[in-house]
C-alpha positions in Angstrom: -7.6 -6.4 -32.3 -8.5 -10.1 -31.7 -6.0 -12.5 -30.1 -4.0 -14.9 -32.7 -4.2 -18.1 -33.0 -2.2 -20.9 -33.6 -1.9 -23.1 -36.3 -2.2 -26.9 -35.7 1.3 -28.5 -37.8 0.4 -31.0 -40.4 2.7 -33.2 -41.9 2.8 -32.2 -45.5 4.0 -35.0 -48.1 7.6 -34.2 -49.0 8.2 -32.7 -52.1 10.7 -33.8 -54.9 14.3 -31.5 -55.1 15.1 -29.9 -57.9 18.3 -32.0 -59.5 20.5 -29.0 -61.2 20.2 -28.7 -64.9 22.7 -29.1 -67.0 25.3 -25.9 -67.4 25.3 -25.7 -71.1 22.4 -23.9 -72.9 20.8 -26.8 -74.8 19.3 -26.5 -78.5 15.0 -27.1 -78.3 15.0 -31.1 -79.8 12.4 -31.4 -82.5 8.9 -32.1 -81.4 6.8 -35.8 -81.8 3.3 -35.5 -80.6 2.7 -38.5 -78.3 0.0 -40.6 -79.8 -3.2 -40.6 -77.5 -2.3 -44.0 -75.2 -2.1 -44.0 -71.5 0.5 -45.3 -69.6 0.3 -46.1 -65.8 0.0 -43.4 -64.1 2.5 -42.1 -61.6 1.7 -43.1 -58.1 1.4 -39.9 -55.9 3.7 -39.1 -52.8 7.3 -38.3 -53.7 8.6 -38.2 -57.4 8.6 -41.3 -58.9 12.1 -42.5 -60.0 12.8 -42.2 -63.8 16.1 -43.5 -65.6 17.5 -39.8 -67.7 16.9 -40.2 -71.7 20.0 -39.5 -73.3 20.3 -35.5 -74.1 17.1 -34.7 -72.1 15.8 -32.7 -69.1 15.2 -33.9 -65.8 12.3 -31.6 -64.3 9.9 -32.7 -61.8 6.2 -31.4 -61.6 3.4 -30.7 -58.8 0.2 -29.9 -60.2 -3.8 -30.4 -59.0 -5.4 -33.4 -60.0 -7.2 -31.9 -63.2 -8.7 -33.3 -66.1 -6.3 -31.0 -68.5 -3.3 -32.0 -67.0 -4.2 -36.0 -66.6 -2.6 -36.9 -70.0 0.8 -35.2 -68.7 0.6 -36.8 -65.5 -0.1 -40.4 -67.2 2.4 -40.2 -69.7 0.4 -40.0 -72.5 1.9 -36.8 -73.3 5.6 -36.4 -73.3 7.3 -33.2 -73.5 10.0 -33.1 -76.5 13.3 -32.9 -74.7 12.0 -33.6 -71.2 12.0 -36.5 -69.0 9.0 -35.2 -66.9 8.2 -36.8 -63.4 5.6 -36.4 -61.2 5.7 -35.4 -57.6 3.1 -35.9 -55.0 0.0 -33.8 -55.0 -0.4 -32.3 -51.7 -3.8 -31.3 -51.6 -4.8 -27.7 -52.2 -4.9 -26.3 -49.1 -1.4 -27.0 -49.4 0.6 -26.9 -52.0 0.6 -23.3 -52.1 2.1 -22.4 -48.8 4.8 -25.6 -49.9 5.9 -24.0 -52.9 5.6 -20.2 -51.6 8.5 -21.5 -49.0 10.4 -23.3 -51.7 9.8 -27.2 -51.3 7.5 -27.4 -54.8 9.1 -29.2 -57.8 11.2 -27.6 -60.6 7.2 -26.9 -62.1 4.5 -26.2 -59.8 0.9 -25.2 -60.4 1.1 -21.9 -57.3 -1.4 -19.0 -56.3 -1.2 -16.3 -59.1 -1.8 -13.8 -56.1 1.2 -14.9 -54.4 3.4 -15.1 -57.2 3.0 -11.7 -57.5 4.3 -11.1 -53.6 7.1 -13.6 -54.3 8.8 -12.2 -57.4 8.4 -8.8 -55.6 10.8 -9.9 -52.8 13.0 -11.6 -55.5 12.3 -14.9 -55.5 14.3 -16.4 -58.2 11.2 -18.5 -60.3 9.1 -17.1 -63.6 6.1 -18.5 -65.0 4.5 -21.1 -67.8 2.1 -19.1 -70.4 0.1 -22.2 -68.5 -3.0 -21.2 -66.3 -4.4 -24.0 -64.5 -7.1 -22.7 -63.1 -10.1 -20.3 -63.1 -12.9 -19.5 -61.5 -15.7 -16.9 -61.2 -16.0 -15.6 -57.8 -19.2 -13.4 -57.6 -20.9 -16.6 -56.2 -18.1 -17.1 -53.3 -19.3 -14.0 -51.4 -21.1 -14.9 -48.4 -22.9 -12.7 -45.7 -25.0 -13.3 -43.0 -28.3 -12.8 -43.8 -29.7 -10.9 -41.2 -26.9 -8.0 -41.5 -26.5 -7.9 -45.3 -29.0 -7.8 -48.3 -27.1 -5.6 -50.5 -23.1 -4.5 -50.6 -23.8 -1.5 -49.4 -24.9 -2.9 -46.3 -20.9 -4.7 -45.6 -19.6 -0.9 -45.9 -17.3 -0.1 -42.5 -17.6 -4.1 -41.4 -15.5 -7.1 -40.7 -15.4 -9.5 -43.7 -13.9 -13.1 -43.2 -11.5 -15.2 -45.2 -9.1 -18.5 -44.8 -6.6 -16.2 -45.6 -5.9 -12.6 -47.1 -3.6 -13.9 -50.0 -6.1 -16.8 -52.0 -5.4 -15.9 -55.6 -9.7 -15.5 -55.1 -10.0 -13.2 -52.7 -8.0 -10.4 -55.1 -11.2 -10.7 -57.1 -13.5 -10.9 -54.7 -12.9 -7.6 -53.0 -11.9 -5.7 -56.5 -15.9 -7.0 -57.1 -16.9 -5.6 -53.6 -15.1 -2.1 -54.9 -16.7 -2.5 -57.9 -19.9 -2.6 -56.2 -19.5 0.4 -53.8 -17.6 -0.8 -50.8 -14.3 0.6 -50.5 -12.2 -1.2 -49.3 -10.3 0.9 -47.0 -13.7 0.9 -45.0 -13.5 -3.3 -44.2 -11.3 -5.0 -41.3 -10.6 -7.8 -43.2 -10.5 -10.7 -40.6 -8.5 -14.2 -41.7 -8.0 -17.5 -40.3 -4.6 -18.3 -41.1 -1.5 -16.4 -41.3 -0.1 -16.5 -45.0 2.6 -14.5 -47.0 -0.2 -11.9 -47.8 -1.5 -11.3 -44.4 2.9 -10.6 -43.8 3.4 -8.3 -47.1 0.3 -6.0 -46.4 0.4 -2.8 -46.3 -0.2 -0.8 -42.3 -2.7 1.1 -43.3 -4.7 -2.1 -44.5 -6.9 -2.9 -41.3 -6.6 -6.7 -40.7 -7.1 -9.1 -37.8 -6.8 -12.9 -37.1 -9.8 -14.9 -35.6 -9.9 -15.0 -32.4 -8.3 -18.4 -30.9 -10.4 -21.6 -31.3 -12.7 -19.8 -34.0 -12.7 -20.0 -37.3 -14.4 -16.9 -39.9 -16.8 -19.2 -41.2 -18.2 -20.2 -37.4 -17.8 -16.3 -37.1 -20.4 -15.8 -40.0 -22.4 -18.2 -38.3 -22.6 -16.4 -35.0 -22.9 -12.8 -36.9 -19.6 -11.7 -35.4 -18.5 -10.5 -38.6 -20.6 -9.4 -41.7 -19.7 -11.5 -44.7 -16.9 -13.5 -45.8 -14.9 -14.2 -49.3 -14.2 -17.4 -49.6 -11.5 -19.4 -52.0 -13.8 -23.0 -51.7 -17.2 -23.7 -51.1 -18.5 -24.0 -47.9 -20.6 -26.6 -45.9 -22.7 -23.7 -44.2 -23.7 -22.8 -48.3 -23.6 -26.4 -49.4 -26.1 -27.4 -46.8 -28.3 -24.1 -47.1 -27.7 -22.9 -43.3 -30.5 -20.4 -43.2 -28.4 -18.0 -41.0 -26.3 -17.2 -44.1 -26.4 -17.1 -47.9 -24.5 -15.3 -51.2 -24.3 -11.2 -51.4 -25.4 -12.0 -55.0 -27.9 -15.0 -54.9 -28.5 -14.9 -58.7 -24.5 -15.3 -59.0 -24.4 -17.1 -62.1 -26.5 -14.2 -63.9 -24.3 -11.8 -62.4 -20.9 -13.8 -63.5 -22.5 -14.1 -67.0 -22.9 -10.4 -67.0 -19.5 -9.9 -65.7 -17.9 -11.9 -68.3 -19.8 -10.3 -71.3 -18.2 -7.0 -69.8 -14.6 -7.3 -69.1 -14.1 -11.0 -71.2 -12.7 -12.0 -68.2 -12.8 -15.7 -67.2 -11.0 -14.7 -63.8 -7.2 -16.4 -63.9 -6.1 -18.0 -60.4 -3.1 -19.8 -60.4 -0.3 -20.1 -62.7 2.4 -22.6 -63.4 6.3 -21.9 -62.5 9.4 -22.9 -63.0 13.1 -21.9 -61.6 14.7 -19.0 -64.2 18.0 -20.8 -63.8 16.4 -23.7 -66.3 14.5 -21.5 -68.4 18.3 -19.5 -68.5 19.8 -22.8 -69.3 17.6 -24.4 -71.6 15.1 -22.1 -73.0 13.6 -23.8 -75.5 11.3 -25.5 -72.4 8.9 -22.9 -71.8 7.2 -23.8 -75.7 8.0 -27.6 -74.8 6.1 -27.5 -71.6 3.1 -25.3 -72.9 2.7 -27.2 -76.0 2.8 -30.4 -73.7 -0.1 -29.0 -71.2 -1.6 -27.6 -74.5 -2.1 -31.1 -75.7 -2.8 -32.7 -72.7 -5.8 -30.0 -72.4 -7.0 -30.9 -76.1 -7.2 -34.8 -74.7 -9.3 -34.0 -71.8 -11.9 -31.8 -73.9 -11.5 -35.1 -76.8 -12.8 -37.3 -73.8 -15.1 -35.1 -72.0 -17.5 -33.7 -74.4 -18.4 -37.5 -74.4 -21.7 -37.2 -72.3 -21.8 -40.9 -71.5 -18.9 -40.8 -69.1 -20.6 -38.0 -66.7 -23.5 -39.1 -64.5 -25.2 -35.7 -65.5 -28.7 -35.7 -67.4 -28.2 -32.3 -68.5 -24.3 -32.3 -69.4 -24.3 -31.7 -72.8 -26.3 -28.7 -73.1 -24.3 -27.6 -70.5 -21.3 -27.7 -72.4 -22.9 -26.0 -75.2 -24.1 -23.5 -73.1 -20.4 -22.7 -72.0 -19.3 -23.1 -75.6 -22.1 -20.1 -76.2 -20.3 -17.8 -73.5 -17.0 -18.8 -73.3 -16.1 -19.6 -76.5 -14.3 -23.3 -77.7 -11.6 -23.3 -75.1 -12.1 -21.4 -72.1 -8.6 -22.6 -70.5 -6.3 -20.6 -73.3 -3.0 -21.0 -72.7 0.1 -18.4 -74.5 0.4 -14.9 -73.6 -2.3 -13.7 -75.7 -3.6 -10.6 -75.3 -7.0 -11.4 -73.8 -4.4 -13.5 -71.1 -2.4 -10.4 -70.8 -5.6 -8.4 -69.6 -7.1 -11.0 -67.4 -3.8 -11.9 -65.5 -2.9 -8.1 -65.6 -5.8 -7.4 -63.4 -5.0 -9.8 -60.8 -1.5 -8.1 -60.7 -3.3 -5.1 -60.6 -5.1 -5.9 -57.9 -2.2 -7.6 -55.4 -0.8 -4.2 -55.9 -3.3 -1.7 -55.0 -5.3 -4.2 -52.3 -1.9 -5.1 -49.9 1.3 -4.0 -51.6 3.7 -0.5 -51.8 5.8 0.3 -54.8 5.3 0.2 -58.6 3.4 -2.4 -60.2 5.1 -5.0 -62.0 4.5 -5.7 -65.4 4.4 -9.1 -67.3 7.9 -8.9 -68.4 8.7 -9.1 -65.4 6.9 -12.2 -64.2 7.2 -14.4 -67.6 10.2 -14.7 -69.8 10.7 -13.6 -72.9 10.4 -16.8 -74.5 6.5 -17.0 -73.6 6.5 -13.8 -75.5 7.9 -15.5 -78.2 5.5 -18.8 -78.5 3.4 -18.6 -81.8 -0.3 -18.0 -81.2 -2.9 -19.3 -81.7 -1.3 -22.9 -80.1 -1.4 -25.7 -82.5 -4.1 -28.0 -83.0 -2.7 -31.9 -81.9 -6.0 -33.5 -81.5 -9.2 -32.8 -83.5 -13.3 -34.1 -82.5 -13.5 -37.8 -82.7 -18.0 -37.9 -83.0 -20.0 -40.6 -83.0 -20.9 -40.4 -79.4 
């Protein structure tokens, strides 16, 4: 087994604590939907200091910079009942591994992967019907191109990663199985020690890199095979000719993928302490109606092709509207949601973990059972662009 390395300490921008909620279970306030006007935006780093609205909430958030949440983060959108602030946005190679050892906000956009490991050893969160983000993954399989042409060739090798536990990688190597490589046949090498890597299973066959290398160099140098990959890489980026995707056609293949399962792969999803959904229940609909509106702003501004440096945007965004349908980022626990996340759950379980599986009632409250679906409509098509 290669020797372990070390991992350099970064200092991490401190995130804001969680003020306790109030003890008494509070009544949902009637809802106002925020007219569509920005207000300054909250300056990143620690929560920004707020004065407590009479009879409201006090939650703090930590989310990715995305387009569907701006309106949320700028204040454009308030929640009813909630004085929302914003923490500092750590960057995404970290907020993860903050909020997986408790220093997120009272919301935090985490892993969907490792949510699953951390409500398995009891952590004492649930989740948003809120889903962030999603990706499709086929493309993110890289091999070096002298070893691998097909997935048959990776059977019995060493695949790279950052880590075992990106919310990615679940997908990535239930597509390798898909494709004929089983997985019980791959030492699965990773950078970077994370709370997957710690929760697997013995009889999954893992190694860290060696010290001073990194998987990607390791592609590279063809000490390992191929390599699944949560981001994309310079080596792709700048077309190294030593390496290249399993599936070069990846978009074709995703396409296909999608018209098959439905499946616009779920990654990450949004959480929040049970002891304020216990208190005040009413804010799991307040919040997902919020970031349901927020979304419906960012799609009112971006179908606008004049603001995107892109020649071909707009058909572009018809072409998704084609595939994926008018709003690809649903949000609610409907059931196409149930299926997609399901999987992923599926997967943590059979790819690392022992014991039963856990089912959605145990990972989302009741209440985001409960949420009336389809979500309302708060902004309609303003044309003339």
């Amino acid at each position: 087994m290669a020797r372990p390395s070390k991992t350099k300490k970064t200092a991490k921008p401190k995130a804001a604590v969680r003020k306790p909620a109030a003890s008494k279970k509070t009544k949902a306030p009637s809802r106002k939907v925020a007219a569509p006007k920005r207000k300054a935006a909250a300056r990143s780093g620690a929560a920004t200091t707020a004065r407590r609205s009479p009879g409201k909430v006090r939650l703090t958030m930590m989310t990715g910079e995305y387009e569907i949440v701006r309106a949320l983060k700028d204040g454009t959108v308030k929640p009813k009942g909630i004085d929302l602030v914003m923490g500092g946005f750590p960057g995404t190679e970290h907020i993860h591994g903050q909020v997986e050892r408790g220093r997120g906000c009272d919301i935090n956009e985490f892993n969907g992967g490792a949510y699953v490991i951390a409500k398995q050893q009891g952590r004492d969160f649930t989740s948003l019907p809120v889903f962030l983000h999603r990706r499709f993954r086929h493309g993110f399989i890289y091999v070096n191109k002298k070893k691998v042409s097909r997935p048959a060739d990776l059977i019995g090798k060493r695949i790279g990663s950052g880590s075992m536990g990106a919310a990615a990688n679940y997908w990535m190597r239930a597509y390798l199985e898909e494709a004929g490589v089983p997985l019980d046949s791959i030492t699965w090498v990773y950078d970077r020690e994370d709370g997957a890597s710690r929760a697997a299973r013995p009889d999954v066959k893992t190694e860290q890199a060696p010290k001073g290398k990194s998987c990607e160099q390791m592609l590279l140098d063809g000490e390992i095979e191929g390599m699944i990959s949560a981001s994309l890489n310079r080596m792709i980026d700048e077309n190294d000719p030593r390496v290249g995707r399993l599936w070069p056609a990846y978009k074709d293949v995703e396409t296909d993928y999608y018209k098959s399962t439905g499946f616009f792969p779920i990654m990450h999803v949004t959480t929040i302490p049970m002891d304020v959904v216990a208190k005040h229940p009413w804010v799991v609909e307040s919040l997902t109606l919020a970031f349901e509106e927020a979304k419906q702003l960012a799609f009112q501004r971006l179908i606008n092709p004049r603001i995107v440096p892109l020649a071909f945007y707009r058909s572009a965004w018809e072409e998704q509207r084609e595939l994926l349908g008018a709003d690809p980022w649903e949000y609610g626990m409907s059931p196409r949601n149930q299926k997609n996340y399901g999987s992923l759950v599926r997967f943590v379980h059979e790819q690392l973990l022992t014991g039963p599986t856990q089912s959605l009632r145990d990972l989302f409250p009741k209440e985001a059972f409960e949420i009336k679906l389809p979500l309302p409509t708060f902004h309609k098509t303003i044309y003339g662009f």
